[in-house]
N, C-alpha and C positions, 0 to 999 in steps of 0.2 A: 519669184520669191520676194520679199517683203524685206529690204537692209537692215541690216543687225537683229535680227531674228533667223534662225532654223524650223522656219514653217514646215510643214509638210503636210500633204491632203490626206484624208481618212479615208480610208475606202468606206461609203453609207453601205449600213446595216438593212436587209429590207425594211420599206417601208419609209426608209429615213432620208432626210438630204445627204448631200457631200459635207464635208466641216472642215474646216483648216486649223490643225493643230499649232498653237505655237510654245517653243519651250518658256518656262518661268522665268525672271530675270535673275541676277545674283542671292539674291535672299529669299528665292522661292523652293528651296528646299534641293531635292536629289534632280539631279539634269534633267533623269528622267519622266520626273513629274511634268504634266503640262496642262491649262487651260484650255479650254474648246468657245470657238467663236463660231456659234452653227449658223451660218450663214451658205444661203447655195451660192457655187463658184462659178454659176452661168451667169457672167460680167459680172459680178461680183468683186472679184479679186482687188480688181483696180480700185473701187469703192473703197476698199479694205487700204488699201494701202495711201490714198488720200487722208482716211480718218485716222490712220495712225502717225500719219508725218507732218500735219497741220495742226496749229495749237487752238485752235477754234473748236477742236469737237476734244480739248483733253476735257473740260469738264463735264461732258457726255460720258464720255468713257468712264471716270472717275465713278459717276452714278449706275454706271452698269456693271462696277465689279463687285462681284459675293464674296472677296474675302481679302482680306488687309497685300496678304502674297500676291492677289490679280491688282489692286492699286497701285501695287509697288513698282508691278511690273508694266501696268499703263505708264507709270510717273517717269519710268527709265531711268533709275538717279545714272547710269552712264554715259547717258545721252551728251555727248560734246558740246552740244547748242544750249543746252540747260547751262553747261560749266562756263558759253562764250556770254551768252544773253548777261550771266552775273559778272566774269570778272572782266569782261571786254569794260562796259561802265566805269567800274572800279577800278579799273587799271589807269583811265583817264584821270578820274578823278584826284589818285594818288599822284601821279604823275605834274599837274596840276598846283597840287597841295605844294611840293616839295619846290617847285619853282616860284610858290608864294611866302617863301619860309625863305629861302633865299633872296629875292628883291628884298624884302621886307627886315630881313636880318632878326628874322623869330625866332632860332634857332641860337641867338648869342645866352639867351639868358639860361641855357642849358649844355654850357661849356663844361666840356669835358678831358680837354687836356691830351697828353699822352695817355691814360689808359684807354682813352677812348679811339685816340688812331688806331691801337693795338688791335682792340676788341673788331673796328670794324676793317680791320686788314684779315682777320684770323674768320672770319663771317665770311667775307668773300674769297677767301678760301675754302670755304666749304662747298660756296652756291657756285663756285667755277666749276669745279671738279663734276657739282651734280648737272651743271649745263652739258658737259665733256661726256658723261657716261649718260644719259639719260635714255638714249633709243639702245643703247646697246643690244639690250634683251628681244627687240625686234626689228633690228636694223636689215638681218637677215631677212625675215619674213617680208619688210618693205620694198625691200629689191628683188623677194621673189613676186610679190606682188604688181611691181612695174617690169616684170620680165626678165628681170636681170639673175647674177646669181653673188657667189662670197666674193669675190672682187670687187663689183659693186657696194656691196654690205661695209665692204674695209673700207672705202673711200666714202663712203656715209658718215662712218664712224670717225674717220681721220679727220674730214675734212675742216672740223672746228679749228685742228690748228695749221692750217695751208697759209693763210695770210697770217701768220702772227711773229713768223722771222719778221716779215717786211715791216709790218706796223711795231715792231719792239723796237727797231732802228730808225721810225718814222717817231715814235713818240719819244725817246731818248733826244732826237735831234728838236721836235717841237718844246720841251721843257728847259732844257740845256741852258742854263743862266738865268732861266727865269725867277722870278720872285715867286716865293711859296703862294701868295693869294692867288697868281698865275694860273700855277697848278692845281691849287683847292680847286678854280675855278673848271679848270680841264678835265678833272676828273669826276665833278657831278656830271657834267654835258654826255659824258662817255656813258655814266649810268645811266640815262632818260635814253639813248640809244641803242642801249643793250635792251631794255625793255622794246620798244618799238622795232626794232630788227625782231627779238625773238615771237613775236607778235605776229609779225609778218609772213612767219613759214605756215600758222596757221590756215590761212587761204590755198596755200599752196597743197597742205595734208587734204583739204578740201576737193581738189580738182585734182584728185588723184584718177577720178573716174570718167571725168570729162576733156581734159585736156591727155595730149601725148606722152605717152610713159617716159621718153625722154627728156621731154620740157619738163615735167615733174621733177625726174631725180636731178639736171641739171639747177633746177631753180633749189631743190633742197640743198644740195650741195652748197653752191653758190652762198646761199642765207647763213649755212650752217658756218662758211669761213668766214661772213663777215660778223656773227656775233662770237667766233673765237679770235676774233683779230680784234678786237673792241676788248675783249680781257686784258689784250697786252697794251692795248692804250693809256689804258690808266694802274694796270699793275705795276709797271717799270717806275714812272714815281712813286705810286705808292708805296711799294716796297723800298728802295731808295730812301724816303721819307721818313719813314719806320725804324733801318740799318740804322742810318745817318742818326738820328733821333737819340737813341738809344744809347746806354754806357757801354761799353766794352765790351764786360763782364755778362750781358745781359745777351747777346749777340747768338750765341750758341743755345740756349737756353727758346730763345727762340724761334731759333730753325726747330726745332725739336718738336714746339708746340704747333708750327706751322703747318709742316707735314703730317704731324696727327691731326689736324682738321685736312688737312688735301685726301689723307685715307676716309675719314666721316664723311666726306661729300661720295666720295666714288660709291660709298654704299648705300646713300641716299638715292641716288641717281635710279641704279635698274629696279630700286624697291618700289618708287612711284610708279615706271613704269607698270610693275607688276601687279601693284595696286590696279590700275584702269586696268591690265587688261583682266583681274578676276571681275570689276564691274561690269565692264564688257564682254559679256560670253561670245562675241561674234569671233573674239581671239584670233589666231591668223591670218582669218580668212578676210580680217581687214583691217590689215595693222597700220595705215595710214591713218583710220579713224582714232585708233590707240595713240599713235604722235601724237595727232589734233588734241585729245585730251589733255597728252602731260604736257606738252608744249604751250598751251592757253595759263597752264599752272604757273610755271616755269615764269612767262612773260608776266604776270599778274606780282609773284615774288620781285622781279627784278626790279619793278614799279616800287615796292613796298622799301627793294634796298635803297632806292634812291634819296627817297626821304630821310632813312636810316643815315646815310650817307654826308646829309646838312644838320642834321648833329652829330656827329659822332667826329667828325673833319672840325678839328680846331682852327681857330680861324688865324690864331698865330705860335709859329711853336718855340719861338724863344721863349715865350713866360710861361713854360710849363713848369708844373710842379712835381719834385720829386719821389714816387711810388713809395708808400709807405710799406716798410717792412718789416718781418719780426725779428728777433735776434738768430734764430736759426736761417733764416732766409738771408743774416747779414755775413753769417758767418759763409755761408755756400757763395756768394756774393764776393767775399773777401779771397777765400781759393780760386774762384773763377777770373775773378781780374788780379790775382797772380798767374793763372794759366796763361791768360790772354796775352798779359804785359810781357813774359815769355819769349809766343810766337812773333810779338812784331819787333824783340830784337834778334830776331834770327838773321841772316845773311839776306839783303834784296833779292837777289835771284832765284834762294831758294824760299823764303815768301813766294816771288812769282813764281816758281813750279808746282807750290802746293795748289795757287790757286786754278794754274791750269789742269793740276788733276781733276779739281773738281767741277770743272767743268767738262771732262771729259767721261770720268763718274755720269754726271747727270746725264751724258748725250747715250749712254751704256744702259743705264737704267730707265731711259724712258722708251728706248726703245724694248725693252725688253718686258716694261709693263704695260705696252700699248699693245703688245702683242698679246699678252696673254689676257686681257679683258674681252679683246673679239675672238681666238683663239679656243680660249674655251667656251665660248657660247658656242660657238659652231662646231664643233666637236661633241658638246652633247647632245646637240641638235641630230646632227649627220650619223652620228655612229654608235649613241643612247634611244635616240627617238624619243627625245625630252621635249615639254610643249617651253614655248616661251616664257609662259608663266613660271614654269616649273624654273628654267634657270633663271629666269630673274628673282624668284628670292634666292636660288644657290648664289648667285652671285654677290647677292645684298650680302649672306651670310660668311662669305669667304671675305669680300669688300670691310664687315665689319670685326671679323677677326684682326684682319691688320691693324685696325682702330683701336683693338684692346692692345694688339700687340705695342702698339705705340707707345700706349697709356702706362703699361708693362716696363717700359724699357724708361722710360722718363721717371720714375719711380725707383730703377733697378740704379738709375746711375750715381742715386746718394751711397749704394753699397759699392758699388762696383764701377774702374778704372774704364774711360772711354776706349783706351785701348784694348782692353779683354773686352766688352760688348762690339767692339767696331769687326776684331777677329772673328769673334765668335759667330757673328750675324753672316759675315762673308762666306766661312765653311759651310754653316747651313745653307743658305742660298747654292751651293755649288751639289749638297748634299738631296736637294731640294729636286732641282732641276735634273735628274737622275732618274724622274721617277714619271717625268714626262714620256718616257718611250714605253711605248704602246708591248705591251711583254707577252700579249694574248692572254685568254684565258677565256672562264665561262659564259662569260654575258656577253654575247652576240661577236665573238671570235676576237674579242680587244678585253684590256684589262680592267680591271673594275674602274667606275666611274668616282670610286670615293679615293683610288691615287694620283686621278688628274689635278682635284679637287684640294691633295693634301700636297702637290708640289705647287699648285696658285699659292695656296697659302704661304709656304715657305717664302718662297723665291719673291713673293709680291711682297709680304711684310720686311724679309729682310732689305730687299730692296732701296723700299722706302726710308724706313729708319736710317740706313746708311746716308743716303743721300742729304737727310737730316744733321748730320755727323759729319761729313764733308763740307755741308754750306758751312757750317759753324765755326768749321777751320777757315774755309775760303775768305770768310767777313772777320776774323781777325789776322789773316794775312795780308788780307790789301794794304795795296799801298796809299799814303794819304793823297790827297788834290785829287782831282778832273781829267789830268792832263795824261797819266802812264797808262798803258793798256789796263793795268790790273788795279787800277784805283775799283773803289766800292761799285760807283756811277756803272762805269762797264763794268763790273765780273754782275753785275744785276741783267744787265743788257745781252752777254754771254751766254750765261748761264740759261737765260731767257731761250736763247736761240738753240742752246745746245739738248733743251728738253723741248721744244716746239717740234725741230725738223726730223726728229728720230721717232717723236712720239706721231707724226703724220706720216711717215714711214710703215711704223709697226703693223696697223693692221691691217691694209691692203698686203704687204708681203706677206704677215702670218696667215692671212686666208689664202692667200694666191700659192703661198708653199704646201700650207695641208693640201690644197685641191688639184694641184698636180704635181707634188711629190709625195704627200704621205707625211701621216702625223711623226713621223721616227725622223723623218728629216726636221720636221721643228724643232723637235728635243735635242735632234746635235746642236741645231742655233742657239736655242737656250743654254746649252751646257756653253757652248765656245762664251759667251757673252757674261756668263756666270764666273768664268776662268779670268777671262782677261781682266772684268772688273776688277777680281780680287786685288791684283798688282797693283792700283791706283789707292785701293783701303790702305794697303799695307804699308807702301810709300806714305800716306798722311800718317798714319796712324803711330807711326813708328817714329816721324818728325817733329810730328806738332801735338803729341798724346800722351806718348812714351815718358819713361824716367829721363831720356836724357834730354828732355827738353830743359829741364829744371837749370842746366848750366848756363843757358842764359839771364838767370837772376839775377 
């Protein structure tokens, strides 16, 4: 058969040769329509399959199609090599650009200040998350395709953050005293390598068919933890940078904004996927090919950020200038750094216990959401008989729910006390995760697939938000200097590790428990990890939230 096509031979009509049917591409209408290439298949074949994989005879082909539908389908806009031929180039060339923008210092005449670290700290929050989630929707299929099964798939999925404890404590210690040009400097170098790492797994999705299924997933693996360990190279200053940078007042506000771009990326992530794989109707049956696509996408971005990156990175941050406001914006400003000025005369110690809640929070919630990203893919894979495609827009749609939820909450909280949203968010979450246990029912002996779907949402959006809610405390309880555990510098570095190791955790356990325990054992995991969290909200919430914080004025 003929890759990335569902050929199949016709049986001849008397009179007539053999024909090799093959189906339309994306945009050639119902699956089941198809073109006829009447050619006899005595050696034949091989002919056939020469002239569709060599770009010497596309403009032959082009000339022999009768109708815009059979062009389209010679043209293959799916085709990987089409998407490498363009952005491989361009990727160089961006790449390139941005290091002659730097020697050259071309990027000074378009200083941008503090809004602009904001802008591009809150951007690379989005493009991480969509590096993080991107095979999701077929990570599964990848590992069954190299022989493996959902164990495999979790450590696919995990493996972006395997090295990124190591390197958050490797880059904390590289920056550490350094001069800020130090760091500007550190963290372009970090972008141009994120690009050419993510670049890299390309070859690898390629000899998925010629080298050993082992060596494959070994090298994907591999690739995949060195471009999640290159996020936390240059996030830990960046972020750091940003904290530090910033007033007080402005700290909480956001973490708020931060996490609702960390929710827009996760649903960016399995959409592109989903994207190639309706371009590619070859869909399962060669989900490697499907990485190659969004993966080539993926690296060609990262290229794009780098550039973005030499302007947007001010080149010195004492002379910034300060964010123009309106008078409403002054007045929400004026309560927020009375909240703040509050928390930091609270008692040291218990400053330091807020901020180890919330590091304890984050180590709670990200395992809990690393699970349920591979979790319910495989679940409606295994027990819906859902195609890939199909859950990677579910998941996009669930992913972008939380986004609004975000949006939702950041909005709600000019009405309403952090403390009532911090509760309120916690209950649900608990209420959420409830609805994970598999109850039976009509559709294939499990419960409907739209209550799996409506406790992701819950438990993922509250989640999130909270965690948003807790930094916000944590960065006005630090203690000031370098030197205490809980100064800013570490609870960034903490905090780092404490959503790294949990979130590398999640998805090899939640596949490796549905797949020999049963979905009803996830759902107690979920519920215990729903419960326990609560006690870490309520402890902040009730410290650093509450009315009676106000006594410290």
């Amino acid at each position: 058969s003929i890759p990335r096509y569902d050929s199949q031979v016709v049986p001849p009509a008397p009179g007539s040769v053999p024909s090799l049917r093959i189906p339309r591409g994306p945009f050639g209408g119902p699956r089941g329509a198809a073109m006829r290439y009447e050619t006899p298949l005595d050696g034949s074949l091989l002919l056939l399959q020469k002239v569709a994989h060599k770009k010497s005879s596309l403009a032959s082909s082009l000339l022999d199609a009768e109708s815009f539908e059979q062009a389209v389908h010679v043209l293959d806009l799916g085709n990987s090599n089409s998407l490498i031929y363009v952005l491989g180039p361009l990727t160089v060339g961006v790449l390139a650009s941005a290091v002659l923008m730097e020697v050259f210092s071309w990027s000074k005449r378009f200083e941008v200040g503090l809004l602009g670290l904001r802008s591009l700290w809150l951007l690379l929050a989005v493009l991480a998350t969509v590096d993080m989630s991107i095979l999701i929707p077929i990570s599964y299929d990848i590992a069954q395709q190299l022989g493996h099964g959902a164990l495999a798939s979790g450590i696919l999925v995990a493996a972006s953050q395997a090295f990124q404890p190591v390197l958050a404590l490797v880059s904390r210690w590289l920056v550490i005293g350094k001069s800020y040009q130090y760091q500007r400097r550190f963290m372009l170098c970090c972008f141009g390598a994120e690009a050419v790492l993510t670049w890299l797994m390309v070859p690898v999705f390629e000899a998925c068919n010629h080298w050993s299924n082992h060596t494959v997933l070994y090298a994907l693996v591999f690739l995949r933890a060195m471009t999640g360990g290159v996020l936390m190279l240059y996030g830990v200053p960046l972020s750091t940078c940003v904290y530090d940078s910033s007033p007080l007042e402005d700290r909480s506000q956001l973490s708020i904004k931060f996490y609702l771009c960390l929710s827009i990326g996760v649903c960016v992530g399995p959409f592109v996927s989903s994207i190639m794989l309706t371009l590619h109707q070859g869909g399962a049956h060669d989900s490697c090919y499907t990485g190659r696509q969004s993966i080539s996408v993926l690296g060609f971005v990262w290229a794009v950020v780098a550039v973005l990156a030499t302007t947007f990175l001010p080149y010195d941050l004492e002379d910034k200038k300060p964010l123009v406001e309106t008078p409403e914006e002054a007045a929400e400003s004026a309560q927020a750094l009375s909240l703040a000025q509050a928390v930091q005369r609270i008692p040291t110690r218990v400053r330091e216990a807020l901020v180890w809640a919330a590091v304890l929070f984050s180590a709670e919630r990200s395992f809990s959401i690393g699970a349920i990203e591979v979790a319910t893919a495989l679940l409606l894979e295994v027990e819906y008989s859902w195609t890939p495609e199909q859950i990677g827009y579910v998941l996009t749609g669930i992913f972008l729910i939380t986004a609004f939820v975000g949006a939702f909450i950041w909005l709600l909280r000019k009405q309403v006390s952090d403390f009532v949203l911090m509760m309120g968010m916690a209950m649900i979450s608990i209420s959420g995760a409830v609805l994970f246990v598999d109850f039976g029912g009509s559709t294939g002996g499990h419960s409907s697939p739209w209550l799996l779907m409506l406790a992701d949402v819950t438990v993922y959006s509250c989640m999130f938000q909270l965690t948003a809610f807790m930094e916000g405390i944590a960065t006005e309880a630090a203690l000031p200097g370098s030197t205490s555990y809980c100064s800013l510098e570490n609870y960034v570095v903490m905090r780092n590790l404490a959503i790294q190791i949990p979130r590398a955790l999640g998805p090899p356990v939640a596949r490796a428990l549905i797949d020999s325990c049963g979905r009803n054992t996830y759902a107690v995991l979920q519920l215990c990890l729903s419960s326990v969290a609560i006690s870490g909200v309520w402890f902040a919430a009730k410290t650093a939230r509450s009315d009676a914080v106000s006594k410290h004025l």
